[in-house]
C-alpha positions as CSV (number, residue, x, y, z in Angstrom):
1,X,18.4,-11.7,-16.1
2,X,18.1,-9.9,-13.0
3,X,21.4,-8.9,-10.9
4,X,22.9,-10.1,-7.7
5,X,22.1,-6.8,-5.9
6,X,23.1,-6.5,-1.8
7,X,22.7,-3.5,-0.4
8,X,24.6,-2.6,3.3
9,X,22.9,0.7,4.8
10,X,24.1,2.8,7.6
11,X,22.1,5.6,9.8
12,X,18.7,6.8,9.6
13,X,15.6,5.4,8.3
14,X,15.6,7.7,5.3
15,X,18.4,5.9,4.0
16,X,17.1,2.6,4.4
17,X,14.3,4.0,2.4
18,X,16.4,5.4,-0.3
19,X,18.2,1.8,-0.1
20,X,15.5,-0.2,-0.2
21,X,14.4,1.8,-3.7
22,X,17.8,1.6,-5.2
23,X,18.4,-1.6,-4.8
24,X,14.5,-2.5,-6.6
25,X,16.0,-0.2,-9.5
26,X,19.6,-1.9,-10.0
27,X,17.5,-5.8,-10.1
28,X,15.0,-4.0,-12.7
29,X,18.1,-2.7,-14.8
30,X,19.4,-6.7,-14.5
31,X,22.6,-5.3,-12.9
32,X,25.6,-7.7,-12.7
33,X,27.2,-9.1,-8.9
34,X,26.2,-5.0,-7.3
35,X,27.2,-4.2,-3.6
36,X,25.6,-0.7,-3.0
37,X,27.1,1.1,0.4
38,X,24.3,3.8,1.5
39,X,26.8,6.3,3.7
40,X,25.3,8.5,6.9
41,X,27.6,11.4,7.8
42,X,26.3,12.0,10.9
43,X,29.4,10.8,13.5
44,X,32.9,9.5,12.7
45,X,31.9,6.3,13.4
46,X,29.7,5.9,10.8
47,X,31.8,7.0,8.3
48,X,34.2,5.0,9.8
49,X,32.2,1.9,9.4
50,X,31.2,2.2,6.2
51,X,35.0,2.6,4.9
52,X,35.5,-0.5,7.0
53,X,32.2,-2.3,4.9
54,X,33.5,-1.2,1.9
55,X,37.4,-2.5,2.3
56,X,35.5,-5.6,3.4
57,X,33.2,-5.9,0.1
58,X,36.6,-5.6,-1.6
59,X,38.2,-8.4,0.2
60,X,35.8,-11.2,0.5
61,X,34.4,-10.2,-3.3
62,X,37.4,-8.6,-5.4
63,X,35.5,-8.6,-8.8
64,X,32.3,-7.5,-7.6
65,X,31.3,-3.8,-8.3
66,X,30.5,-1.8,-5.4
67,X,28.3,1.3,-5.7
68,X,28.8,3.9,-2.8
69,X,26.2,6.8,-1.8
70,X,24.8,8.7,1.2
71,X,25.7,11.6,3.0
72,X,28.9,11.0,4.0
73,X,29.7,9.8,0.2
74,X,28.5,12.9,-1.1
75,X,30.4,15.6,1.4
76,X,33.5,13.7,0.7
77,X,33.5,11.8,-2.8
78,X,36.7,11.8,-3.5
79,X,37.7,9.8,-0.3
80,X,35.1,7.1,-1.1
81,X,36.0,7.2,-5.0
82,X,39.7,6.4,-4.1
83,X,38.7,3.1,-2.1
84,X,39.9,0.0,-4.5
85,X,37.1,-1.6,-5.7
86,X,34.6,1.5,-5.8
87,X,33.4,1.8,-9.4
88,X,30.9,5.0,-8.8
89,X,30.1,7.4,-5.6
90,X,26.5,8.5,-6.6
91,X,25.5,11.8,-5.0
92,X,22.5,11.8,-2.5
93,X,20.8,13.9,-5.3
94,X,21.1,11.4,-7.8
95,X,19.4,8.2,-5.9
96,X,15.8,9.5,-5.6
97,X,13.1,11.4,-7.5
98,X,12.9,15.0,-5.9
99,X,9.1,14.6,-6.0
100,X,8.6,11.4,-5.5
101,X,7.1,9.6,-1.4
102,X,9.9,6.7,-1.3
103,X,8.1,3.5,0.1
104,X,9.3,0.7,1.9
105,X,9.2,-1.9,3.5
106,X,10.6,-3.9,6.5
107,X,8.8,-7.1,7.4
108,X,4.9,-6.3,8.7
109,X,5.6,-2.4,8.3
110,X,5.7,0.3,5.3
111,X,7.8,3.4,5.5
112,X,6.9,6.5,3.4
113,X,9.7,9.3,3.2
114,X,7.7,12.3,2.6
115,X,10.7,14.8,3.0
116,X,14.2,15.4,2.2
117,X,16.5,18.3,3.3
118,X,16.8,20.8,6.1
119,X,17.4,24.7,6.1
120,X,18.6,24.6,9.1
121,X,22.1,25.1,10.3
122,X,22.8,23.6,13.9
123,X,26.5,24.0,14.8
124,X,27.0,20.1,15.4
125,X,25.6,18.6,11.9
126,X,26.6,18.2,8.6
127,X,23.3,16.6,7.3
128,X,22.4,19.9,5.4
129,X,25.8,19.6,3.2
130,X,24.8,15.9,2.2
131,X,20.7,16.6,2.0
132,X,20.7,20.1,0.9
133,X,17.8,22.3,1.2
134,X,14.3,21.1,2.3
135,X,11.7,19.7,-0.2
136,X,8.2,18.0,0.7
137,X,6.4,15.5,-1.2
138,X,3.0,16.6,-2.3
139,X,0.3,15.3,-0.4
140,X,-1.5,13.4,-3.6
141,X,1.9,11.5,-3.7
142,X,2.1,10.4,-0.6
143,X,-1.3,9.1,-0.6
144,X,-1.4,7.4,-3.7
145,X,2.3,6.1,-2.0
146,X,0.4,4.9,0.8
147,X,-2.7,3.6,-0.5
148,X,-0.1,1.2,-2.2
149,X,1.5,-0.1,1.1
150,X,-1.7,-0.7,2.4
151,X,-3.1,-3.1,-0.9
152,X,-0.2,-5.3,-0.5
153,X,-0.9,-5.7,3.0
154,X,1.1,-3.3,5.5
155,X,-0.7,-2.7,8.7
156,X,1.3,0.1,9.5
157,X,2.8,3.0,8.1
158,X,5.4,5.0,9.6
159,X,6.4,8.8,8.0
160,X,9.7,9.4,7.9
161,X,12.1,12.6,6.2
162,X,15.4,14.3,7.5
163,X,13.0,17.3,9.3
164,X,9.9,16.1,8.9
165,X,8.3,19.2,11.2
166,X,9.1,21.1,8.2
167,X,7.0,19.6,5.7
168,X,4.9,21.6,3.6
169,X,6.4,24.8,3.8
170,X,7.9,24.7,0.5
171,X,4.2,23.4,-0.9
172,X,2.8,27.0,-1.4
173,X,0.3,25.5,0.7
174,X,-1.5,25.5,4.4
175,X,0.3,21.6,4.5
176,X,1.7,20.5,7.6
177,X,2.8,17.6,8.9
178,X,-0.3,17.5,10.9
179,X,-2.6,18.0,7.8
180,X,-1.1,15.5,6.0
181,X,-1.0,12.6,8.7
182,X,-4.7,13.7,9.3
183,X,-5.5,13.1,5.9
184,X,-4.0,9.8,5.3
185,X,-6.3,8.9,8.2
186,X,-8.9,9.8,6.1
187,X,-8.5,9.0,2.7
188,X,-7.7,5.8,3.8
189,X,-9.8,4.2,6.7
190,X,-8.1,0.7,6.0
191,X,-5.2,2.0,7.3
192,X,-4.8,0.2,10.7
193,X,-1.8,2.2,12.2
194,X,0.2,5.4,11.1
195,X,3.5,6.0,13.8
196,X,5.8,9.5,13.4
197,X,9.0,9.1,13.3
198,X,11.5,11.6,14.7
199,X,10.4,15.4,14.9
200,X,11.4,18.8,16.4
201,X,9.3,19.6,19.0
202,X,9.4,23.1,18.2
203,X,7.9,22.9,15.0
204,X,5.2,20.6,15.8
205,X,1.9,22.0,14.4
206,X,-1.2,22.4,16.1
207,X,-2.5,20.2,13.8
208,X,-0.7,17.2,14.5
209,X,-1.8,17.7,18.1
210,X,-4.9,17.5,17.6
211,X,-4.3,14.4,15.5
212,X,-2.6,13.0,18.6
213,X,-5.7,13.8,21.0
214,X,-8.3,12.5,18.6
215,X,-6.7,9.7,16.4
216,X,-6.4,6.4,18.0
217,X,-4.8,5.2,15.0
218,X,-2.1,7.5,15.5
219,X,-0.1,5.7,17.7
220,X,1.0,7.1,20.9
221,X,4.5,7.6,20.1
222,X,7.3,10.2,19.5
223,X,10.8,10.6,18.7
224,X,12.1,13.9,19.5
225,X,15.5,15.8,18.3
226,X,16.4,17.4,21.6
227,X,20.2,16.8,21.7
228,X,20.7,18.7,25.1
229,X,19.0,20.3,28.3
230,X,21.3,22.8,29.3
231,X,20.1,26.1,27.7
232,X,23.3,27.4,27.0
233,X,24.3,24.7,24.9
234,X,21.4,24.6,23.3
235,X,22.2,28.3,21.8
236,X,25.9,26.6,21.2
237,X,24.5,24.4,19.3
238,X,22.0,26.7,17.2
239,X,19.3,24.6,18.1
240,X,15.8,26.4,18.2
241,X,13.9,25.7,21.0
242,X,15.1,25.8,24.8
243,X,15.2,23.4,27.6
244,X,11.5,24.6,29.2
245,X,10.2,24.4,25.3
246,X,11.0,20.6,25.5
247,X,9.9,19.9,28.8
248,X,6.7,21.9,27.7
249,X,5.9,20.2,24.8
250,X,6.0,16.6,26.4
251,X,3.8,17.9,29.2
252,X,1.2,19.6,26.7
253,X,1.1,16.5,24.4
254,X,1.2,13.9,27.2
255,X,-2.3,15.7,28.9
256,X,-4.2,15.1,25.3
257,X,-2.5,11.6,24.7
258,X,-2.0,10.2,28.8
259,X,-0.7,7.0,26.7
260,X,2.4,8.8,24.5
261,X,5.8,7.7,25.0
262,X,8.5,10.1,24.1
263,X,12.4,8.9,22.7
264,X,15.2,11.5,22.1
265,X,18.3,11.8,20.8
266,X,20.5,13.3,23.1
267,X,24.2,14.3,22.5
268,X,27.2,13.4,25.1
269,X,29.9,15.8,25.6
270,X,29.5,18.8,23.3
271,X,32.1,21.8,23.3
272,X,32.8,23.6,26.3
273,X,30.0,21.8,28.4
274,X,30.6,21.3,32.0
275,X,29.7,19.0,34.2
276,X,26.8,20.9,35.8
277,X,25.4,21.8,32.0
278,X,25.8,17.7,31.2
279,X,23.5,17.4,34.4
280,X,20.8,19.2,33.0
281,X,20.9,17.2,30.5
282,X,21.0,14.0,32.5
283,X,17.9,15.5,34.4
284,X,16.2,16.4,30.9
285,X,15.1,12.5,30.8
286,X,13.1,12.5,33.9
287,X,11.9,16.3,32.9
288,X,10.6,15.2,29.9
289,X,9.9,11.5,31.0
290,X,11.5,10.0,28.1
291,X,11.5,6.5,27.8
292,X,13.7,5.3,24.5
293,X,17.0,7.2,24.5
294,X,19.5,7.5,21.3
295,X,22.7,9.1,23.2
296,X,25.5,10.3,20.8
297,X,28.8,10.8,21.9
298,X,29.8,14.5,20.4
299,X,31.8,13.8,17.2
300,X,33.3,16.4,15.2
301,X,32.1,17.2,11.9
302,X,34.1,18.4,9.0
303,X,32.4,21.8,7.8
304,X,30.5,22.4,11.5
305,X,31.0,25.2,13.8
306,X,31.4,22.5,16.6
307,X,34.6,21.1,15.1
308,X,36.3,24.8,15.7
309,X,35.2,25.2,19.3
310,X,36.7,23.8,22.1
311,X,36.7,20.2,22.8
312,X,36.2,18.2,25.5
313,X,38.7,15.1,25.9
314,X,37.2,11.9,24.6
315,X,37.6,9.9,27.9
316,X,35.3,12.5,29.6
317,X,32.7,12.5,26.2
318,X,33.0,8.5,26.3
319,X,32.3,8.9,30.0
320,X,29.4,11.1,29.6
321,X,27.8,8.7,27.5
322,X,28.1,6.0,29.4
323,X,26.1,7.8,31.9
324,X,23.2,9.1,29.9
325,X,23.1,5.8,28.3
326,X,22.8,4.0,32.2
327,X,20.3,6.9,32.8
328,X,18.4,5.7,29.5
329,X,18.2,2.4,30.5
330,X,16.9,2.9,34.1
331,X,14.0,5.2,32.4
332,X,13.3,2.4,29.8
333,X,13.1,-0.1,32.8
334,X,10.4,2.2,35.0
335,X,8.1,2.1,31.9
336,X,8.5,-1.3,31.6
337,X,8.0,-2.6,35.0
338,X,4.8,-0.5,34.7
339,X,3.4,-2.3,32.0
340,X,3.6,-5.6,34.1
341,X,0.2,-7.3,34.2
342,X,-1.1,-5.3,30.9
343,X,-2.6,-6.1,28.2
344,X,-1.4,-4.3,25.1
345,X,-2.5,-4.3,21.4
346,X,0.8,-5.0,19.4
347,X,1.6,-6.4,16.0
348,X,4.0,-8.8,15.7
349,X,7.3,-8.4,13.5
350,X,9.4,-11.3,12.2
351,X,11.9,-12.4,14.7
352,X,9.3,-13.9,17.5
353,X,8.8,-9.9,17.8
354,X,6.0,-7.1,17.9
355,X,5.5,-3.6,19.0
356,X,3.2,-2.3,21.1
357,X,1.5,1.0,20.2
358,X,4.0,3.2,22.2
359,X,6.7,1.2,20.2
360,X,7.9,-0.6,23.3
361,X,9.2,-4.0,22.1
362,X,7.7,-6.9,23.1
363,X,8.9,-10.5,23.1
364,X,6.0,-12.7,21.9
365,X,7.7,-16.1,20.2
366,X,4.6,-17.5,19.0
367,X,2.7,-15.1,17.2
368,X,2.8,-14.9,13.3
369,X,4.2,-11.8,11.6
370,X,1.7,-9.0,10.4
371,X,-0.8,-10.3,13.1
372,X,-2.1,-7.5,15.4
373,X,-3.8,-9.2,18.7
374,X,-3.8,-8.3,22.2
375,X,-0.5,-9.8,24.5
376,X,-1.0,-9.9,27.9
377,X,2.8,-8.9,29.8
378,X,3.9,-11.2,32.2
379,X,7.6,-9.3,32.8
380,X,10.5,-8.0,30.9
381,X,14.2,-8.5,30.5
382,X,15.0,-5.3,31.1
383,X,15.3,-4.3,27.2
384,X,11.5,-5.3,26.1
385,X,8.4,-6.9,27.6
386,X,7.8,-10.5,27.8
387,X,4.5,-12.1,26.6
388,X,2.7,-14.3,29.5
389,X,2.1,-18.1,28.2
């Protein structure tokens, strides 16, 4: 008899991915009453909410076993192994095949992870410690991974890993991220719509620009890891590219795709920025012309170079936020008073939902999920765009 299996998964899409796959496995085993908690590491908050989920678990459900894995789970074990209630703390290693694309799903769309890992070392982040070195998914895999989401009826596919510029390099190959999304456009023509998720922008190959100028089914879309645009904190930070890099790549990319929307995750008050190196970074939105901003507020990370240097007070980091987050929203409300009176080709999510090709969310109550049609905009509430009736 098949299990009582809930699964509660915090941070990025990778780990939704990985959930999604452990919880198919614990049903398939017949598991008894299961909670599986799927940590991220990647502020104090999260952590912090995921203790706060699992004290929950134990309180509503005090016989049920709880299962607890994810980045932050596998920096810090023993903290998580202490909690009453926690039966096991599986290591990120442990929950997924090393060679293996992990496929999901979520409503009309499929997610492949084609990479786990990063070899990279930025002050700020303690992702490395929890994901450990990079490893790519062999191209075959992710095909045959693919081909699969698209026979049971997913209209689009959206790649996803930890660095996903980084793919291929530890194939023994001339795979890229680029080669690989230009060959899932060709092995499989059925494929209606392949989306990237978040990248580095100095990695990008030239492959996967020309993908952008001559696929229309790669959708017109980007989420970049920029995290500052002051130049000096950008070397604080050990990040690899500088601020004219950033603002290069958008312009280069957005003259062979005119259409391409760029988000980014930005941090909020890092060590020892000042107010005119915050600016920068404030003006980086309009520089760029991003249009979906994730702002984090700077959080210290146990094992990081950032948690030794010198911080700034939370009120001013809180404050900071608060700004970019205001200068977000006014950026996300210019693109979407300019699609007023368009008509865009979206496909429609569960939820009276759908997403236009850029990603821009669109309100459209009446449309069945896993339809793709064309809305015509009448307006927008200032989040997402409103269907005209």
């Amino acid at each position: 008899m098949t299990g009582v299996v809930d699964v509660i998964s915090f941070g990025c899409r990778l780990n939704h991915v990985e959930s999604e796959e452990l919880a198919r496995r614990a049903r398939a085993a017949g598991g008894g009453d299961l909670a599986i908690v799927n940590t991220c590491a990647v502020t104090a908050e999260a952590q912090r909410q995921a203790l706060q989920s699992i004290r929950r678990l134990r309180r509503e459900r005090p016989d049920r076993e709880i299962v607890v894995t994810g980045c932050a789970a596998t920096i810090d074990p023993q903290r998580f192994a202490r909690l009453p209630g926690v039966a096991r703390v599986v290591a990120n290693a442990e929950k997924a095949p090393a060679a293996g694309a992990l496929a999901a799903s979520e409503g009309t769309r499929g997610f492949l992870a084609v990479q786990n890992g990063c070899d990279h070392r930025c002050s700020f982040c303690v992702i490395p410690f929890g994901r450990g070195e990079s490893r790519s998914v062999p191209p075959e895999t992710v095909i045959a991974a693919a081909r699969r989401l698209v026979e049971t009826g997913k209209r689009e596919i959206v790649i996803t890993g930890v660095d996903l510029t980084a793919y291929g390099a530890d194939l023994g190959s001339d795979e890229t991220l680029g080669t690989l999304a230009r060959r899932l456009l060709r092995e499989l023509p059925q494929l209606e719509r392949l989306r990237i998720s978040s990248i580095d922008c100095i990695e990008a190959d030239p492959d996967l620009l020309r993908a952008f100028e001559d696929e229309a089914r790669l959708m017109p879309h980007l989420h970049l890891s920029l995290q500052a645009g002051d130049d000096i904190i950008l070397k604080r930070m050990k990040r690899r590219h500088a601020r004219a890099d950033a603002v290069d790549f958008c312009e280069r990319l957005r003259a062979l795709r005119p259409d391409i929307v760029f988000g980014a995750d930005v941090i909020a008050g890092f060590p020892t920025e000042t107010e005119d190196m915050f600016r920068r970074t404030l003006d980086l939105v309009d520089d760029c012309g991003l249009t979906h901003l994730h702002v984090f507020p700077f959080s210290p990370r146990p094992q990081t170079l950032a948690a030794r240097m010198p911080q700034l007070a939370r009120q001013i980091v809180r404050e900071r936020a608060q700004r970019l987050r205001a200068t977000g929203d006014a950026a996300l409300g210019r693109h979407l008073e300019r699609q007023r009176g368009r008509t865009l080709r979206v496909l429609a999510e569960r939820g009276g939902v759908a997403r236009a090709e850029d990603f821009t969310l669109v309100r459209t109550p009446e449309a069945p999920a896993g339809t793709i049609f064309d809305a015509m905009i009448g307006g927008h509430d200032g989040k997402a765009l409103i269907q005209s009736m």
